[in-house]
Each structure stands twice: as C-alpha cells, then as structure tokens.
C-alpha positions, 0 to 999 in steps of 0.5 A: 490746557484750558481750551481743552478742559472747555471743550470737555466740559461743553461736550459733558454738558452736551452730552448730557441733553443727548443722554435725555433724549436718549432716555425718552426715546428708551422709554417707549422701546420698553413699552412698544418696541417702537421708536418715535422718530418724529421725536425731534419734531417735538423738541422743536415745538415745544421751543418754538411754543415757549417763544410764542407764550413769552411773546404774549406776556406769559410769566416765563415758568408757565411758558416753559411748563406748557411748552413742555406739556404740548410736547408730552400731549403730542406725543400721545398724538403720535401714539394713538395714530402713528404707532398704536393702528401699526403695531397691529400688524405684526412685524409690520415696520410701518410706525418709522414712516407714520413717525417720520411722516408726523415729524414732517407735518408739524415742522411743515405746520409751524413753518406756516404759522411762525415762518421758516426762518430762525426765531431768537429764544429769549433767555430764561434764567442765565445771560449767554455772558454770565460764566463761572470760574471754575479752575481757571476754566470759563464755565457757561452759567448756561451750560452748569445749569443744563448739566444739573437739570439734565442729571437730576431728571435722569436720576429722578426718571431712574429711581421713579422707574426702580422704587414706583409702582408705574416703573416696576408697571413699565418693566413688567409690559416691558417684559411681557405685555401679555402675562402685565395684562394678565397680572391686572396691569393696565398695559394700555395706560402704562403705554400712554403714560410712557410716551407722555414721559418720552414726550415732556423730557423731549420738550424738556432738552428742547428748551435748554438747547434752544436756551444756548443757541439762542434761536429755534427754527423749524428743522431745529430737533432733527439733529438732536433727535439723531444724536439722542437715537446715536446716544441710546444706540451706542450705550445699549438701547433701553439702558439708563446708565448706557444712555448717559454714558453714550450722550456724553461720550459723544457730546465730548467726542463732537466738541474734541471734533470740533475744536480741533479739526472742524465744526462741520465734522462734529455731527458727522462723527455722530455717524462714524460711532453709529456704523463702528458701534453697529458693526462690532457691538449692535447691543450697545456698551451696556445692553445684552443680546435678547433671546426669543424663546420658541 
C-alpha cells in the first residue's frame, strides 16, 4: 500500500510540472493561436544557464533568477522571428517547423559550448536524501517543494489573468485581436508579455526537474515539453483548470506504468492518452468546441 501511495504522490508532484508547462504553452494559444514547440529547448537552457552561473560562484537565487529570465528573453526571440513573420501568412502552419528549427539550434548551441554530455545539477534547497514522513509514506522534501512552488504559480498565474488588467488584455485579444486593438489595447505588447510569461514558467519547471534528476543534458526539455503539450491537450487546450487536471493525470498514470509494468512504457503512455483523447474528445476534458462565425 505504501509503494503505491508513493507512486501517487510522485506522479502528483510530476504532474504537476507538466500542468506548468501546459499552462505556458496555453498562454500564447490564447494570444497567438500558436504553439512553441521548441519549448522544451527553453526548459533545457535555463538549467543548463543556472549550472553555468553556479559554476562562477553566483549566489544560487540569482542563478536561478537569471536562468529563468534568459528563458523568458528567449522566448521573445521565438517570437519575433519564429512566429510573428509566419503568422503573416494566413493559415500558413510554417511557426511548427521555425519553432521546431529554434529548439533544434539552441540544443545544437549549448551542445557546442557545454559538451553533449549529462551535466550534474547541483542541489539547490533539498538534498535528494532529505524525506518527510508523511503517514508512514517516505515523502521526497525535493518533490513537496516542486508540488508547492508549481500550485502556488499556477494559482498566482490564474488569478493574474482573472483580477489584472494584463489578464482581462489577454482574454480580450485572446477573444478577438482586431475589436483589442480597437478597444485601445496594445495587442502586440500583450503578445510579447505573454510569451515572456510562457517562457519564464518554462525555465521555471526546468530548473525543478533538473533539481530531482540531478543532471541536464542537451535533449533534456524535449520529453517534458511533449508531455506539458499532452497535459494541455488532454485537459482542453487553453483551460487552467484542465491543464492541472491533465498534468496530473498523466504524471500519475506514468508512475503507476511505471512501477508496475516498466519505466520504458511510462512516457509511451504519454502517446496512448494523446491519440485515445484526440479520437474520442479532441476539445479536451474541460474545453468546448470553438465555432467560427461566417
């Protein structure tokens, strides 16, 4: 009963990260209509950044913080030439390769800078030996506090975009950029700001993976960002609420897999819910079909 419980609580924790990532990759659909998916890339450089900034003797909150930052800047980056010339175009569905394409080269840059091998990630608050008993159930201090940090951003992100100006802006373009921008909102900084927010909560769930792996290599964010792409589709794309309850659902299903049938069928799982999810229900858990008005 405790192994299972473990497992539970893991997959919760897990799961939770997913449901970040999910929620960064839903705020620029609502703004764009567009998905980053060279998203895990960002994830990967803002661990591997923090490394580097540790290595130079930076106090660990300032690593951290500027970690998370290049990953926010990066994702202007991505916007300005991967997304924003493509979206141009109409229907043109050419920011999924320039998005891919941007993933590819910063992998391919810090493979050339830091080596493609695995890099340690030093502990930054818990040791991967302090546990909490909880019930009789060996907790992992490290995944309590990657469970809390990852709830109370998602509630902060959520009640920002209900109660703030900025949030009620991104609803509004969200909705219809052309009556935002003729409403006097300035939809081209609400589309920046938004996937500066995507881009810090991307580093942000980088850094607490990499805190309980305890390395970061250059293909380190692709799996992760598959999975956030799998949490935010099987909840309903753009949905807080579907996006948690999809991140944990499947970080539970994974460990469950895992423990009890093989880690190499975990991720697979991933796929399965994908594909079951797409065929039955394409809007998601929580979303509702969108009708376009002709």
């Amino acid at each position: 009963m405790h192994f299972v419980l473990q497992l539970i609580f893991s997959g919760v924790c897990v799961g939770a990260v997913y449901a970040l990532i999910a929620m960064g990759l839903s705020l620029t659909f609502w703004t764009t209509r567009t998905l980053n998916f060279g998203q895990g890339s960002l994830l990967m450089t803002a661990s591997v950044a923090t490394v580097a900034l540790l290595g130079a003797g930076m106090p660990i909150a300032f690593a951290v913080l500027l970690g998370v930052l290049l990953a926010g800047g990066l994702m202007i980056v991505a916007e300005r030439i991967a997304i924003r010339p493509l979206l141009k175009a109409g229907d043109s569905m050419g920011w999924v390769v320039s998005t891919l394409g941007l993933g590819i080269f910063l992998q391919g840059f810090v493979s050339t800078v830091f080596g493609s091998q695995a890099i340690a990630f030093p502990s930054l608050v818990f040791d991967s030996l302090d546990f909490v008993d909880l019930a009789g159930v060996q907790v992992s201090s490290q995944y309590l506090a990657v469970l809390g940090l990852s709830l109370t951003l998602m509630v902060a992100m959520e009640l920002f975009l209900r109660r703030s100006a900025w949030g009620r802006a991104v609803r509004a373009v969200s909705h219809d950029a052309d009556a935002a921008a003729l409403a006097g909102i300035p939809v081209r900084r609400v589309i920046v700001l938004s996937f500066v927010a995507s881009g810090v909560l991307a580093g942000i769930a980088g850094v607490m993976v990499a805190q309980i792996t305890g390395t970061v290599d250059p293909g380190f964010g692709f799996n992760l960002m598959v999975l956030g792409f799998v949490a935010a589709v099987f909840g309903g794309m753009g949905n807080t609420a579907g996006a948690l309850v999809g991140g944990v659902s499947l970080g539970v299903i994974e460990k469950l897999v895992g423990g009890y049938v093989s880690t190499a069928a975990e991720h697979g799982m991933a796929f399965a819910i994908l594909m079951v999810i797409l065929a039955i229900r394409p809007q998601g858990l929580f979303g509702r079909k969108e009708f376009t008005k002709v």
